[in-house]
N, C-alpha and C positions, 0 to 999 in steps of 0.2 A: 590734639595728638594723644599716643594712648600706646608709648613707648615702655618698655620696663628696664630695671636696673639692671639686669640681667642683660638685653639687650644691649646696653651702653659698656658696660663691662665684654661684651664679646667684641664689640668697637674698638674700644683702647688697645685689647691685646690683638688683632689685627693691623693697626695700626702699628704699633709697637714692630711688628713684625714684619710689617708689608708681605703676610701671607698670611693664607686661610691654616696652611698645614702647620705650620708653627703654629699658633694661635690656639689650633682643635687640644697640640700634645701637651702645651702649656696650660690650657683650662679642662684637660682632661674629658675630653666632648668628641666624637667622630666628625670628618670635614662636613660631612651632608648639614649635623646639627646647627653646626657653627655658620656653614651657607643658609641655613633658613634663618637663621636669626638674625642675620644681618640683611635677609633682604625684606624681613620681617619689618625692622627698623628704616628699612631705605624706602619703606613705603609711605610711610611717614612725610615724606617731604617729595620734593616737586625735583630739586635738583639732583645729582649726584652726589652721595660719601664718596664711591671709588670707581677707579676706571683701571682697566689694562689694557698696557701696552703691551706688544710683543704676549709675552709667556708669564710675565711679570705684574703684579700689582698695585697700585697707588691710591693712596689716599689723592682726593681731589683737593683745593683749596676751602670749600665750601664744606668737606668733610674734615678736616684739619681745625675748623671751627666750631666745630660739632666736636670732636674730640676734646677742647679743649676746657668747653663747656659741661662735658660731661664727669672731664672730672675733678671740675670743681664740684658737681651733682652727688659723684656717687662720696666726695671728703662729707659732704652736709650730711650725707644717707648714712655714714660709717658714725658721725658724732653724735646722729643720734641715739643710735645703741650706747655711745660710751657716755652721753648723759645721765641715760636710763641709768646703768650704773653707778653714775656718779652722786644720784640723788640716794639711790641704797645704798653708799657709802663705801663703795666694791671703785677701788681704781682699775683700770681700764683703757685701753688705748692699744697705741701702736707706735714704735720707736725707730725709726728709720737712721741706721749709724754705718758711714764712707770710713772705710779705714786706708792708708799706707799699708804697702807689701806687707814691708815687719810689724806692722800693727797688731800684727794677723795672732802674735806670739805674744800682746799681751791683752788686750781686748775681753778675749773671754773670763779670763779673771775677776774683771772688775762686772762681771757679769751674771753668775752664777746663784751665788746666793740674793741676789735683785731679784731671778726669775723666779728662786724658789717664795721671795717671800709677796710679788705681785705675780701669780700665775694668770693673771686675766690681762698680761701687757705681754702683745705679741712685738717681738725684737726681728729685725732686717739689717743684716750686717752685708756691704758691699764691700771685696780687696778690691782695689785697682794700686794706681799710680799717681804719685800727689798730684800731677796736674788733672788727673780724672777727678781724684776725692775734691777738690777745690772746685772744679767747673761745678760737680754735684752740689756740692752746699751753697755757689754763688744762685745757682737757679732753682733751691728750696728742693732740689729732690733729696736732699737728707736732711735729715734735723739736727743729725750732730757729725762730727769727725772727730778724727783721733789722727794727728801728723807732731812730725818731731819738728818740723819748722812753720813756726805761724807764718800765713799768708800775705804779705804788707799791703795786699792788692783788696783785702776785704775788711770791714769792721765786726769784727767779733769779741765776743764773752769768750775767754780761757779758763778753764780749770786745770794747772798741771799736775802731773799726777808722777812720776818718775824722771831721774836722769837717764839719757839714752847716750852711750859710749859708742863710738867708733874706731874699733883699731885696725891695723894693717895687717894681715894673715897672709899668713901663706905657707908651702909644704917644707916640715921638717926635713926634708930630705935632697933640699936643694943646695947647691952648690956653690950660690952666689952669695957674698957674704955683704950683708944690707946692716950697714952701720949707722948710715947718713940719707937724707932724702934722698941725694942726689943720686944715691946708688938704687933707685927706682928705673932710670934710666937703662938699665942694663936686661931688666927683666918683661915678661909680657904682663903687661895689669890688664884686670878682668875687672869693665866696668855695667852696671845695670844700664837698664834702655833709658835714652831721651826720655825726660819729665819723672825719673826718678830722685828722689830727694836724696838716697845715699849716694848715685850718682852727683850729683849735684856738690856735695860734701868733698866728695872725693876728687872731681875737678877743682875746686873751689882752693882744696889745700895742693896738688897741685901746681898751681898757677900761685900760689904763694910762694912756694919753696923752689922756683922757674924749673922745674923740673919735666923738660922736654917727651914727651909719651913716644919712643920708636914701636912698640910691639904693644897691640891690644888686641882686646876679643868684647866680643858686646853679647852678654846674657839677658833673658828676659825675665829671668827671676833671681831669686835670692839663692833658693835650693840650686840653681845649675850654678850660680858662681861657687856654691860651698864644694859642689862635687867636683866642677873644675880645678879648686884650690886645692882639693884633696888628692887630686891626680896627679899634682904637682906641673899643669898646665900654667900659672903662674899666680899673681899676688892681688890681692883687692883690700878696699879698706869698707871693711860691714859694718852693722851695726851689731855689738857683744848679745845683746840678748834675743838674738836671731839664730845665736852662734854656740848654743849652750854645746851639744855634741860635739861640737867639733875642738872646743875648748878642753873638756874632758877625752880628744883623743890625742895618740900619742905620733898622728901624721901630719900634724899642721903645727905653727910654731907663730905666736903671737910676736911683732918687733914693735919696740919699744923706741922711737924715732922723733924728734926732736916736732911740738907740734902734735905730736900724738898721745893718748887719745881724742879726737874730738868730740865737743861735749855737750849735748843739749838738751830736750827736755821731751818727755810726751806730753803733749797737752790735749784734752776732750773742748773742743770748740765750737762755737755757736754761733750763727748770724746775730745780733744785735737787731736790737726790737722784733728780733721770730714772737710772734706770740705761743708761748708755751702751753700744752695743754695739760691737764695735773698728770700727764705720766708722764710727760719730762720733767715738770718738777721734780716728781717724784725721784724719777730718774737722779737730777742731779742734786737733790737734797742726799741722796744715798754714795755718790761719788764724793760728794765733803765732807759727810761724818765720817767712809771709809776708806778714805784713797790711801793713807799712813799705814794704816793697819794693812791691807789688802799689800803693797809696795815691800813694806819690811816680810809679810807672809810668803810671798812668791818671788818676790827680785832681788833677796839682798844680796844673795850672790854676784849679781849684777854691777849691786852698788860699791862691792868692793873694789881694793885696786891689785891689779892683776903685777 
């Protein structure tokens, strides 16, 4: 056989895809190139990579295995470049990091000055939804994550790094007067989508304080529940350091309700026994000498009590 990495790489992202046209925009190539390449590769073997149906394309079962293979191929093809490095004493790599929605607000920080001082370790941050960031790490497509509730479902290494607050918001301007949980009841709560973790939070208290839900709305982000809250469409319980603008303005009105703040933690997590390659060390020798400093530098506002 007498395939190249190139090749195999125009695989993945087809696959990935289940199209040529996605695939060409993504690896920056015209469809024609990206069809020769891959039938380039399909020459290589007897059987089929892909087939279509209809209009539509599929990887075959037998190309699904070849996929899989390949990239374990091209992780060996990538380490060897970051050996070569590692033996000239140049760290090197690639850091694959699953973050929570609100992750999103603190992530970069603890990032920054890591990149300026390993410029040769290239960083891949993915937001989703904690049940996305946790599928991700359960099946190694990240190396690390950043969530405000550890997963009981996985064994992992934690390093926590801030408290993460939740309060109840919502618009100064409202007319219902929220003295008590129970006067929840009364108003429409703006809750994130299924397999959100501040969702989660926020049922979670809730159903503690039996607090009946008549009027909701279901947001898919963080940003539409703040501007809902700000419209004075009704009340959610977020997380504060998601909420810095809104805190500083003078349309939304923080309640301080029996149970509230709820209180938890951000932590950077890891699969237990990942084997680490020296730019996650790296990585997280740099998150323990400066997660204090970094924490008090950018969140202490955070930390305080409102």
């Amino acid at each position: 056989m007498n395939f190249t990495l190139h090749q195999l790489k125009v695989l993945l992202k087809i696959a990935e895809h289940q199209s040529i046209t996605k695939a060409s925009e993504e690896l920056y190539l015209t469809q024609p190139a990206v069809s020769l390449q891959l039938k380039k590769l399909q020459d290589q073997f007897e059987l089929p990579l892909t087939e279509v149906i209809g209009r539509q394309l599929y990887i075959t079962d037998f190309g699904n295995e070849i996929v899989e293979r390949s990239k374990k191929i091209l992780e060996e093809a990538e380490g060897i470049k970051y050996t070569v490095d590692q033996y000239k004493g140049v760290v090197s790599g690639s850091i694959k990091i699953s973050v929570v929605s609100t992750g999103k607000y603190v992530i970069p920080y603890y990032l920054k000055d890591f990149m300026d001082k390993y410029p040769r370790v290239e960083i891949t941050i993915d937001v989703s939804n904690k049940l996305r960031v946790i599928e991700g790490l359960a099946n190694n497509e990240s190396d690390f994550s950043l969530v405000s509730v550890l997963p009981p479902e996985l064994k992992v290494n934690t390093v926590e790094l801030i408290e993460n607050k939740l309060f109840l918001i919502g618009s100064s301007d409202s007319d219902v007067k929220i003295k008590r949980p129970k006067d929840l009841e009364k108003v429409t709560l703006l809750f994130r989508e299924e397999g959100s973790a501040t969702r989660n939070a926020m049922q979670d208290y809730l159903k503690e304080h039996n607090i009946e839900v008549k009027k909701s709305m279901q947001l898919v982000s963080n940003e539409a529940v703040k501007q809902a809250i700000n419209a004075g469409i009704g009340f959610s319980i977020v997380p504060l350091i998601g909420a810095k603008l809104l805190l500083e303005s003078e349309s939304v009105k923080f309640y301080h309700l029996k149970g509230l703040p709820i209180k938890t933690s951000w932590h950077l997590i890891y699969n237990k026994g990942k084997k680490l390659t020296p730019a996650h060390q790296a990585f997280l020798n740099y998150i323990e000498e400066h997660k204090e400093e970094i924490g008090q530098k950018y969140f202490s506002w955070a930390l305080k009590d409102i």
